[in-house]
C-alpha positions as CSV (number, residue, x, y, z in Angstrom):
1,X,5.6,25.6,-16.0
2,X,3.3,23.1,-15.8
3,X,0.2,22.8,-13.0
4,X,0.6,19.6,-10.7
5,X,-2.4,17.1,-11.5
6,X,-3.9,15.4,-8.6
7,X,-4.1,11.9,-9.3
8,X,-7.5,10.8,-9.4
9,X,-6.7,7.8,-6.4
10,X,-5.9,10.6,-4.0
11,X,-8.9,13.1,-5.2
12,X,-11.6,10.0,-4.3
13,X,-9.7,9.4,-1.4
14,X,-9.8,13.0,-0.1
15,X,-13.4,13.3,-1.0
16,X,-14.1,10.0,0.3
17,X,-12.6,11.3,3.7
18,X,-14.2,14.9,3.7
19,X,-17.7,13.6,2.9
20,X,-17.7,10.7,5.8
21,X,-16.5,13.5,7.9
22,X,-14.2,10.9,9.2
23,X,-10.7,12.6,9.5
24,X,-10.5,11.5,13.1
25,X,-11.1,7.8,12.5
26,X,-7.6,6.4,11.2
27,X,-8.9,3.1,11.0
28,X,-12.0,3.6,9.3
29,X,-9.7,5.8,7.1
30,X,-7.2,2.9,6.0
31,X,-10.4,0.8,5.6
32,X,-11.8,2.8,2.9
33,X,-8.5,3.7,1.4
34,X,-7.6,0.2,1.1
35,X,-11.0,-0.5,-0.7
36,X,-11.0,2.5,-3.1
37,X,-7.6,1.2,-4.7
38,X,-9.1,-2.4,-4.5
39,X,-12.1,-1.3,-6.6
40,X,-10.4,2.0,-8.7
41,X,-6.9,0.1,-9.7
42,X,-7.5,-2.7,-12.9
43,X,-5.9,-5.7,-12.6
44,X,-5.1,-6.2,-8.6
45,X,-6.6,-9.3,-6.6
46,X,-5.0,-7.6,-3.1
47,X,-4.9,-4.4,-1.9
48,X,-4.5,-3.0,2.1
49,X,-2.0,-2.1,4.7
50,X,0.7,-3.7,6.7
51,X,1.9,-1.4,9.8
52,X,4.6,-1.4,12.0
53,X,4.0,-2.7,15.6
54,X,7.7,-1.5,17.6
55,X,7.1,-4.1,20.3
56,X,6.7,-7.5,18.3
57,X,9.1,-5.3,15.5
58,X,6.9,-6.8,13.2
59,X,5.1,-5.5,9.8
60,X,1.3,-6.7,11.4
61,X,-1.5,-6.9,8.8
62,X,-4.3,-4.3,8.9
63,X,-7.4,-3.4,6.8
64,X,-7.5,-5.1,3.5
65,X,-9.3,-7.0,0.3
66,X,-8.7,-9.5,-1.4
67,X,-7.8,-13.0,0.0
68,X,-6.9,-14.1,3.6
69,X,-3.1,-13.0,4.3
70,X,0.5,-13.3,6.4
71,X,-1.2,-11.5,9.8
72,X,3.3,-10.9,10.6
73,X,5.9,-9.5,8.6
74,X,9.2,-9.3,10.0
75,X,11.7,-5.6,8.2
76,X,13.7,-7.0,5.6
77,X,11.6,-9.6,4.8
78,X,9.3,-10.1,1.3
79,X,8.7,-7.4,-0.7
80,X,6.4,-5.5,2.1
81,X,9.6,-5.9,4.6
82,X,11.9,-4.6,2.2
83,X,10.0,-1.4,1.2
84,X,9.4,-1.0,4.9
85,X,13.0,-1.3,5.7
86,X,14.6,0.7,2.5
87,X,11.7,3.3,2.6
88,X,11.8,3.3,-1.1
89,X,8.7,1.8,-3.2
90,X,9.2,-1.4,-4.9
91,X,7.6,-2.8,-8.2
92,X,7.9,-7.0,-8.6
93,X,7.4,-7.6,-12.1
94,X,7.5,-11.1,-11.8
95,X,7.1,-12.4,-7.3
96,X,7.8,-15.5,-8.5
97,X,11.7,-14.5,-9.7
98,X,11.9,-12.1,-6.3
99,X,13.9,-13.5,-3.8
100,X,12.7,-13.9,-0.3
101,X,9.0,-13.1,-1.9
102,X,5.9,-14.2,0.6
103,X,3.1,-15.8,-1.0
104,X,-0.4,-15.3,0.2
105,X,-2.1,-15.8,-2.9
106,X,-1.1,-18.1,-5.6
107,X,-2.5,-16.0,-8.3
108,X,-0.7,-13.0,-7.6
109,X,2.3,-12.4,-9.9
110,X,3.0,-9.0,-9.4
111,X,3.3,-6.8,-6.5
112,X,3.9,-3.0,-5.4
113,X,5.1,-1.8,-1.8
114,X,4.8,1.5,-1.2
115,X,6.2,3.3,2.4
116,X,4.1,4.7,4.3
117,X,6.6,7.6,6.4
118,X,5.7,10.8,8.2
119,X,7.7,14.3,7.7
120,X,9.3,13.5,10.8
121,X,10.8,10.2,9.6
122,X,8.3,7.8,11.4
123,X,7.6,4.7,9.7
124,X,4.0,3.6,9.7
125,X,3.8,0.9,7.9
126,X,3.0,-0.3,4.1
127,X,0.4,-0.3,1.5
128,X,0.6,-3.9,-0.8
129,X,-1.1,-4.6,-4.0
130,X,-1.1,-7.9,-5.9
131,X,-2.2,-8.3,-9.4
132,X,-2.2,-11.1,-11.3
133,X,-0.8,-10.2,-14.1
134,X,3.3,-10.0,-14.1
135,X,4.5,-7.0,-15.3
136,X,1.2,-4.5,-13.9
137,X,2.3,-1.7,-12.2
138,X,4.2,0.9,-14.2
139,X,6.5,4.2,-12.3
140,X,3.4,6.3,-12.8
141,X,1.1,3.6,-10.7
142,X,4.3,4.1,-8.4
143,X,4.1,8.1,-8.8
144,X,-0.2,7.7,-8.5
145,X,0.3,5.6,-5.3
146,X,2.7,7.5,-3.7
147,X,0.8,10.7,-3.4
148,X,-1.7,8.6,-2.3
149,X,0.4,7.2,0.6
150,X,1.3,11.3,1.4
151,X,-2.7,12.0,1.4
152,X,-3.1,9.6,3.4
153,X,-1.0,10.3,6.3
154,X,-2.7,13.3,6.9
155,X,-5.5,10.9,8.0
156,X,-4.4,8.3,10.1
């Protein structure tokens, strides 16, 4: 049997976390989080949140870097409404052959959404990265990132 690796994304993240003593602070917590995959992922000109708000039942932007963005993102919509809505992560190859895709940024030519869900089936929101580059994120950026999203949660 082989051991389960922690991908390094979530170790910096947890460390990050543990040394700010910040565990309590969810915002500060996304804050960072969005900035350690903004400086530790190759390749990505965006990278940050997008959380549900159940009154406007909008996607709203939260902490982020990269370029000014979309502050409202309605389910279903773009790649970040459709990941919300399917709760299954999406890679874009190519944004510019996705249908209904959002642009913020005209360099960005790929994108990954993943879902950010509870255990008890509450939807949170979204974490976004842009590269651009088509074709950068592979299924074990998707596999990296999604632990990420689960370490995470315990946080915010």
């Amino acid at each position: 049997m082989t051991e389960q690796v922690t991908p390094l994304l979530s170790q910096l993240l947890t460390s990050w976390i543990s040394g700010e003593e910040s565990e309590e602070f969810p915002l500060a917590n996304l804050s960072n989080a969005a900035a350690i995959l903004f400086e530790n992922l190759a390749d990505v000109n965006w990278a940050g949140f997008y959380l549900y708000n159940q009154t406007k039942d909008e996607l709203i932007l939260g902490p982020f870097l990269g370029k000014a963005a979309v502050v409202r993102i309605k389910p279903r919509s773009g790649v970040v409404g459709q990941g919300y809505e399917s709760q299954e992560s999406i890679i874009v190859a190519d944004v510019h052959q996705h249908p209904g895709h959002i642009a913020c940024d005209s360099a960005s030519n790929a994108e990954i959404v993943i879902p950010l869900t509870r255990a008890n089936g509450e939807k949170l929101g979204v974490i976004d990265i842009d590269s651009p580059h088509t074709n950068r994120f592979t299924d074990p950026d998707k596999a990296d990132l999604e632990h990420f999203a689960q370490t995470l949660l315990a946080y915010i």
